[in-house]
DRENSE-262984 format. One record per residue (C-alpha): x, y, z. Coordinates in steps of 0.02 Angstrom, whole numbers, padded with zeros to 5 digits, always signed. Each point is the difference from the previous one (the first is absolute). Last residue first. Layout:
XYZ/...
# end
This chain:
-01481-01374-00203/+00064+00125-00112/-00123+00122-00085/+00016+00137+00097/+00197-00022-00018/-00025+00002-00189/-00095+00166+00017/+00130+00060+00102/+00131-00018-00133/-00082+00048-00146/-00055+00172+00066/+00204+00010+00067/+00045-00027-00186/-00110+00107-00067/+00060+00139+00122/+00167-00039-00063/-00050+00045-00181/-00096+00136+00049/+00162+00084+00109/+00073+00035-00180/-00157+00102-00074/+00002+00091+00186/+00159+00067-00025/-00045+00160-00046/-00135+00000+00126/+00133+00032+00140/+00024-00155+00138/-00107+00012+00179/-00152-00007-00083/+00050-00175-00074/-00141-00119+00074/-00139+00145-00025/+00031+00080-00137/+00088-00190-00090/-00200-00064+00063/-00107+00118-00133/+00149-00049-00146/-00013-00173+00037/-00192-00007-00025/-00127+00003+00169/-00176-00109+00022/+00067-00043+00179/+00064+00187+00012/+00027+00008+00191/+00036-00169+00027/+00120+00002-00160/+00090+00137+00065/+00039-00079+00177/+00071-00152-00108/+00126+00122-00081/+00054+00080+00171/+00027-00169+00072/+00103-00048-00151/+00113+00164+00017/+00044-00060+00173/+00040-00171-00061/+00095+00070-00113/+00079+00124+00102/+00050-00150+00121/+00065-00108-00114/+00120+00164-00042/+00034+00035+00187/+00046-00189+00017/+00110-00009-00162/+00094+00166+00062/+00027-00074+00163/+00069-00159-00053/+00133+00075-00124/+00039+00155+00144/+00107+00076-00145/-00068+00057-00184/+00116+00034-00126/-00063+00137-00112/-00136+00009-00140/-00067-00126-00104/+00045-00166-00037/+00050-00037+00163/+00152-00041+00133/-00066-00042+00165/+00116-00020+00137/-00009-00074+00164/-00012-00196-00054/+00033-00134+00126/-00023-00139-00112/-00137-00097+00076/-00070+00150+00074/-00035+00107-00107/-00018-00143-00135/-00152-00013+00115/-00052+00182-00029/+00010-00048-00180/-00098-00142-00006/-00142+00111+00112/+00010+00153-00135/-00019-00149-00158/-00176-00012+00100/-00058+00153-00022/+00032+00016-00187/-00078-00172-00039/-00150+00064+00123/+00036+00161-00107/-00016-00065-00191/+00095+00079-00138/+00004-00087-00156/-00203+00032-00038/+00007+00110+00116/+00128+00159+00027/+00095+00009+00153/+00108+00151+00017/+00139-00002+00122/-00020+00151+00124/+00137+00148-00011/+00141+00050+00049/+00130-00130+00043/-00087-00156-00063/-00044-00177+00034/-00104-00111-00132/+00083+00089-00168/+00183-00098+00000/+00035-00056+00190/+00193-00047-00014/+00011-00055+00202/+00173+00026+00067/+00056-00121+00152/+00175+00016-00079/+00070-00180-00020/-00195-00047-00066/-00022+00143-00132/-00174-00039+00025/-00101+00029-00174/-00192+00051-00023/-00104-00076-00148/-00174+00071-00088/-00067-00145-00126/-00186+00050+00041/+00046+00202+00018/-00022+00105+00148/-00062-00164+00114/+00113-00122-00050/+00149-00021+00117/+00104-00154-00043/+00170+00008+00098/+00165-00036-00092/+00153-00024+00085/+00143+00100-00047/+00168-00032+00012/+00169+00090+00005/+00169-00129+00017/+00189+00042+00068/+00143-00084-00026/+00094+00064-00131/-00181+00007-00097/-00181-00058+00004/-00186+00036-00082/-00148-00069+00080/-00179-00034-00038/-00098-00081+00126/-00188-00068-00028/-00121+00000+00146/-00132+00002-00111/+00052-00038-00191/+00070+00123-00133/-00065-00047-00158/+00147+00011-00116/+00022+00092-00181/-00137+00121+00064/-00160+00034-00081/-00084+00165+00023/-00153+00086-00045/-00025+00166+00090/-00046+00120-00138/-00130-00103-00048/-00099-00010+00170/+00045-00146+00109/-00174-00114+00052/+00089-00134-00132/+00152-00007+00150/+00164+00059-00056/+00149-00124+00019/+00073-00008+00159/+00194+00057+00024/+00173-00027-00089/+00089+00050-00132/+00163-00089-00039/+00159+00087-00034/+00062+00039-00198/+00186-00052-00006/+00054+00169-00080/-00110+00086+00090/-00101+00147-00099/-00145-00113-00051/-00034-00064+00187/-00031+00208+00011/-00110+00020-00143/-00096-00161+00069/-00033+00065+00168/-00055+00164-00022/-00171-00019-00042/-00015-00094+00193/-00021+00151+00112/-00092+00161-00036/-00114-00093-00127/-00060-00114+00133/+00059-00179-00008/+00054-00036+00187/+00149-00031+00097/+00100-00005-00146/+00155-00081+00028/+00177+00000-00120/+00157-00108+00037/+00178-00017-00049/+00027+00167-00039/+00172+00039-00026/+00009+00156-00106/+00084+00098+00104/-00130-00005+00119/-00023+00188+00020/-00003+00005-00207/-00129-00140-00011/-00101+00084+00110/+00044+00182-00108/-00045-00073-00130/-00181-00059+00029/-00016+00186+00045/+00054+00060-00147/-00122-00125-00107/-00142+00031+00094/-00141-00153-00016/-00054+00025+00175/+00078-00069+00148/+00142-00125+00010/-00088-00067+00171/+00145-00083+00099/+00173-00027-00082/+00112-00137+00071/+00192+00024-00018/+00167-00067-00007/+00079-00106+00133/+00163+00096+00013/-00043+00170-00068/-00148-00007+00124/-00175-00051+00024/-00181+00072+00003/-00058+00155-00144/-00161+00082+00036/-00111+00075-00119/-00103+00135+00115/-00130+00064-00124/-00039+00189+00014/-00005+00132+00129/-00177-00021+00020/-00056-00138-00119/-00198+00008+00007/-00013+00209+00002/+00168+00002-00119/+00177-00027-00028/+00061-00108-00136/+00192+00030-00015/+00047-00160+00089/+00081-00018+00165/+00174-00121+00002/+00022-00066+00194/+00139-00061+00046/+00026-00156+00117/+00135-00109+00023/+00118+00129+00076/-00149+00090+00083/-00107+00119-00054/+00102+00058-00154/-00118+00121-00104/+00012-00013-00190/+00043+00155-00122/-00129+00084-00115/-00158-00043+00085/+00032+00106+00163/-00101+00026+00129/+00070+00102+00147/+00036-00085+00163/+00197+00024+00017/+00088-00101+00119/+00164+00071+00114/-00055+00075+00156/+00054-00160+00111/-00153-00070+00093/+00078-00166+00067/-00121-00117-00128/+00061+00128-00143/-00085-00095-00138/-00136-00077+00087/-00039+00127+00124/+00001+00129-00120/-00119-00101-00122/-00120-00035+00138/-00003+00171+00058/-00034+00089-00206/-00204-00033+00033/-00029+00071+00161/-00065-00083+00138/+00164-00031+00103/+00035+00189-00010/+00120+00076-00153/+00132+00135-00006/+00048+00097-00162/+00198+00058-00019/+00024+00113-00178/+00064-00083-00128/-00170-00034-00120/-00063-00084+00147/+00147-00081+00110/-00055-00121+00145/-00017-00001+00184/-00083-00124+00124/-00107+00066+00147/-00020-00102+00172/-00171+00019+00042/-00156-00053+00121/-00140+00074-00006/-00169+00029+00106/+00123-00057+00168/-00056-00087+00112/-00072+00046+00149/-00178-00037-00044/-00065+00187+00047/+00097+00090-00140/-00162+00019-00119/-00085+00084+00149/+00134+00118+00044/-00014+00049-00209/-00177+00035+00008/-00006+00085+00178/+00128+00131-00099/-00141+00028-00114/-00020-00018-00187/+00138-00131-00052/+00073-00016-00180/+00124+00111+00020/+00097-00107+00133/+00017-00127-00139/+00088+00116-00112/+00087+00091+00162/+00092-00187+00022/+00065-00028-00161/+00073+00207+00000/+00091-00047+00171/+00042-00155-00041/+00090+00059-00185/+00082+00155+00082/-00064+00178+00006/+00057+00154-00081/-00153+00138+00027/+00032+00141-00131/+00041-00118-00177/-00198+00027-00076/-00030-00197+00037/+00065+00025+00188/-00131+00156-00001/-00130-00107-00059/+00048-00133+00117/-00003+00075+00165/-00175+00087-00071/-00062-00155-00002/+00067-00054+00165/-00084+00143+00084/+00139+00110+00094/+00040+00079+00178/+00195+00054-00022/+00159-00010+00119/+00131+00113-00086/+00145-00077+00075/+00062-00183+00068/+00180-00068+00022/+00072+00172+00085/-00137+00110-00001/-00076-00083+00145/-00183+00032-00097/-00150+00084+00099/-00151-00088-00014/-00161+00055+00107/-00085-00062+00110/-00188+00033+00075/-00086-00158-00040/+00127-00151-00033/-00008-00051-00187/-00056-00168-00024/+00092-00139-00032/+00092-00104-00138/+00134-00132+00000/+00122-00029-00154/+00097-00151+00068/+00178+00021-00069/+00134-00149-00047/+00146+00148-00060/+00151-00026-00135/+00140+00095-00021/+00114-00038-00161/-00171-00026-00123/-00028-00120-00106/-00096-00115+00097/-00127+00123+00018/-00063+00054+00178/-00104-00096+00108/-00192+00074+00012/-00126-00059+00107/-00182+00098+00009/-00144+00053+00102/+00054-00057+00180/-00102+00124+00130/+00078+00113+00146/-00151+00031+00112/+00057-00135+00129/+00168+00062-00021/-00062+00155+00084/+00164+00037+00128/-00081+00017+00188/+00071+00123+00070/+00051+00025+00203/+00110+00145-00027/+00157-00105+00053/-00038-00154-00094/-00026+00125-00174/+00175+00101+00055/+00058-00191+00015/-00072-00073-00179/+00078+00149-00088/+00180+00026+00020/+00038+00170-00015/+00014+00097-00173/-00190+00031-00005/+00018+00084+00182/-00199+00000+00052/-00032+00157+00097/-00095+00071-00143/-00105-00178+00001/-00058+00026+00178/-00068+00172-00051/-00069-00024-00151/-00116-00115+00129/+00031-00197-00018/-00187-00065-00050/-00075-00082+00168/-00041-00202+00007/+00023-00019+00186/+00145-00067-00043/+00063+00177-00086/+00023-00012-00199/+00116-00035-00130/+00032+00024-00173/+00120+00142-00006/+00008+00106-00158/+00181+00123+00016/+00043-00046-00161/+00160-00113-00008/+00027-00039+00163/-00185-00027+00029/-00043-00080-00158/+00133-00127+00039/-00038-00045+00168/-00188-00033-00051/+00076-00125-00149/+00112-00091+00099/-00139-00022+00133/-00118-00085-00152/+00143-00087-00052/+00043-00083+00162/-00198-00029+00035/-00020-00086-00167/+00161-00128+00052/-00086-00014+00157/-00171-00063-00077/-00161+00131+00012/-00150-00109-00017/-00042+00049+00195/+00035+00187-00054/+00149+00080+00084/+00023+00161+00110/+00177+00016+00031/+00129+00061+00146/+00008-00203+00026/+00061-00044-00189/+00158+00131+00038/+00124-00121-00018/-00036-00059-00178/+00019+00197-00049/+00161+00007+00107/+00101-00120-00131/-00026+00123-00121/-00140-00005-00175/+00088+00108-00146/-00094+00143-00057/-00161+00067-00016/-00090+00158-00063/-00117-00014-00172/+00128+00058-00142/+00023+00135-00101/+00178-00030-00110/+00143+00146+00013/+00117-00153+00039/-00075-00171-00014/+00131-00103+00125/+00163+00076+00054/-00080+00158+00031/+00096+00173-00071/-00155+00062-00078/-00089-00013+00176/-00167-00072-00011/-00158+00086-00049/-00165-00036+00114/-00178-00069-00027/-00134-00014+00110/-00153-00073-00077/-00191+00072-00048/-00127-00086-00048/-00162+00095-00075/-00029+00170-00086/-00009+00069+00176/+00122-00081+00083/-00015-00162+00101/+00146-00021+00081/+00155-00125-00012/+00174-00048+00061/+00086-00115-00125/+00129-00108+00117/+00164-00068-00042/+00102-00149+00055/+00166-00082+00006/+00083-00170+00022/+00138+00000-00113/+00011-00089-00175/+00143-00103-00046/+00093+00050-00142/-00025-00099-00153/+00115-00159-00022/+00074+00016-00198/-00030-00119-00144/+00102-00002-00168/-00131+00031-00146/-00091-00095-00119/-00056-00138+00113/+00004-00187-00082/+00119-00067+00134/-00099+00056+00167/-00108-00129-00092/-00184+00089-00006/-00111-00097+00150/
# end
């Protein structure tokens, strides 16, 4: 876990969300699904003039009303609360009443007309003999608001269907302008600035858009949990306020830098000034952008005024860039890492020992003979298994442990900043894109393998964050490394499946078939992972 020390900022409590809950009504529509939305008042305290789904807060009544409901055997109390929360507030707030007689008849327009929408609801519902539909009221989504924000909401998004033979009418005082709407038309006209919507409410139509029917999306709901879960973390892209889900790749930086979700980092690349991450950690990108680079190469710097500094992958031979690591250090490096030799990451190492004044030691595995020219390497120490580098100052120390992880390169290296819990994971994890691995110095079982140490360090070390070579912190360290084993795996299944069907096939007739899912332009690149995978499972075929 990152010292509460080492954070950039002061740290603020968030607000604490209140119970709430919204539902998105739907219909089948002619051009597909359909779903209820409705304008809130400009004057709200919460997303004024934004279209929203209705819902509100959840009252004490709704949990006392669990008897004037139908409920599913699966349904749990706490569902049944929000469920009845939800039916309440579409009622108040548009006139739609999901309910029914016990005998199982639809409430006449009649009925509802009588209905007093500014009344307490669960007794005119007890007095009528309803039956509230809770039992039709499906989880799809949870969404807690930012951190960042002054009022914050913990909100099941629930969907049903449409009752037959209603019709919305807004209460003109928090709702107006009730409107029937596919979610990809929600979004167009949000895109074009004529239907403002908030960041849940636009995450939520996107997946909503994909369904065909509103059976489809009932069906998807029927586990009762929830298809997503998210708390959203906001950052600043080029100044203006950007929000991020869990899965996204700026999240793990935002929840690294501003753990308590203050609106204060900025997520643009830049290669002319470095990045503070943390107060021992800033991040220096290099000017080499490109289809295997991304952004560029993250150089990291690790340390302090006090104890000096380490400097992690120098990157290519650029002598402005070299200087500006030596400039964010103040010239005190007392130790330079290359996690591995590729062009991109070790060719600045010796310019930059050459601009300190006591030149620091290089450190990290020589190249292999498999590395290709560009990629030779020989470090002034050979940086040992298990190894721990440190630097230390009035009182406090920064070390890394070194971690041997060839798979992406023979002498590749990853670094756990070990007071932290940060993993340094050079080219075998990244935010963005799939490490390459490229036989002869490539090789995936080695690749594979280096995945399981690292999950372990996971554990061992309690690491959360993953800071790589390319790309943007990543967060949920153990997750990430799973999911990415897992692709793998996944993509070696689909390479394996080629080679049954074209026994007497080349590379380039299995990358069609194994890669169809990843453009043709990149196809040349995906070869020399393909040959890897081809190289791994016939070696496992051959294994005892």
């Amino acid at each position: 876990m990152v010292r509460a020390s080492q954070l950039l900022h002061p740290q603020r409590e968030p607000a604490v969300p209140r119970p709430a809950a919204t539902v998105l009504l739907l219909r089948d529509g002619t051009a597909g699904v359909e779903v209820l939305m409705t304008r809130r008042s400009p004057t709200a305290s919460f997303a004024p003039g934004a279209y929203v789904f209705p819902g509100g807060g959840i009252d004490a009544a709704d949990a006392q009303a669990h008897a004037l409901a139908g409920r599913r055997p699966t349904q749990s109390d706490e569902r049944l609360t929000q469920a009845i929360a939800a039916i309440r507030e579409s009622f108040e707030e548009l006139g739609v009443l999901l309910a029914r007689h016990a005998d199982g008849r639809p409430v006449d327009p009649q009925e509802l007309a009588a209905l007093d929408r500014h009344a307490p609801f669960a007794p005119q519902c007890r007095e009528r003999g309803l039956v509230l539909a809770a039992d039709q009221v499906f989880l799809l989504a949870r969404w807690i608001t930012d951190r960042d924000l002054p009022r914050r909401f913990d909100v099941p998004f629930l969907v049903a269907r449409m009752p037959a033979g209603q019709t919305p009418v807004a209460d003109e005082a928090e709702q107006f302008e009730p409107v029937w709407v596919r979610p990809a038309d929600a979004l167009e006209r949000h895109k074009a600035g004529q239907f403002f919507m908030i960041f849940p409410t636009i995450r939520t139509l996107e997946r909503l858009r994909g369904y065909g029917s509103v059976e489809a999306v009932l069906a998807a709901c029927a586990s009762e949990q929830p298809l997503w879960t998210s708390c959203p973390r906001a950052g600043l892209v080029q100044g203006a306020e950007a929000r991020f889900m869990e899965h996204e790749m700026p999240y793990g930086e935002l929840a690294l830098v501003c753990p308590d979700g203050q609106l204060l980092h900025h997520l643009d690349w830049r290669t002319d000034q470095p990045v503070p991450l943390l107060k021992n950690v800033t991040r220096i990108t290099a000017p080499n952008p490109g289809v295997m680079t991304g952004p560029g190469t993250n150089s990291y710097l690790v340390g302090d005024p006090d104890t000096g500094y380490i400097a992690i992958d120098p990157g290519p031979d650029e002598p402005e860039h070299q200087q500006r690591i030596w400039r964010a250090a103040g010239g005190d490096i007392r130790l330079i890492v290359c996690t591995h030799s590729h062009p991109d990451h070790s060719p600045g190492a010796r310019p930059l020992q050459a601009l300190c004044r006591t030149p620091p030691p290089i450190f990290g595995l020589p190249s292999a003979p498999t590395a290709r020219a560009a990629s030779e390497f020989t470090p002034d120490r050979v940086l040992a298994d298990g190894e721990v580098l440190a630097v230390f100052g009035a009182g406090r120390q920064h070390s890394l442990q070194a971690i041997h992880t060839p798979g992406h390169a023979a002498n590749h290296v990853c670094l756990v900043l070990l007071e932290d819990g940060l993993l340094f994971s050079g080219d075998h994890v990244l935010n963005g894109s799939t490490t390459i691995v490229d036989p002869p110095d490539g090789d995936m079982s080695a690749y594979i393998d280096s995945l399981d140490r690292l999950l372990a360090a996971c554990d061992r070390h309690g690491i959360e964050f993953i800071l790589p070579a390319h790309g943007h912190v990543l967060g949920f360290a153990r997750q990430a490394i799973e999911m990415l084993k897992g692709h793998r795996l996944q993509r070696e299944a689909r390479v394996a499946a080629a080679m049954r069907e074209r026994p007497e096939g080349t590379l380039d007739d299995w990358v069609e078939l194994a890669y169809a899912d990843v453009p043709p332009r990149m196809w040349p690149m995906a070869k020399r992972s393909l040959l890897a995978h081809v190289q791994r499972i016939e070696a496992l075929q051959l294994a005892p």
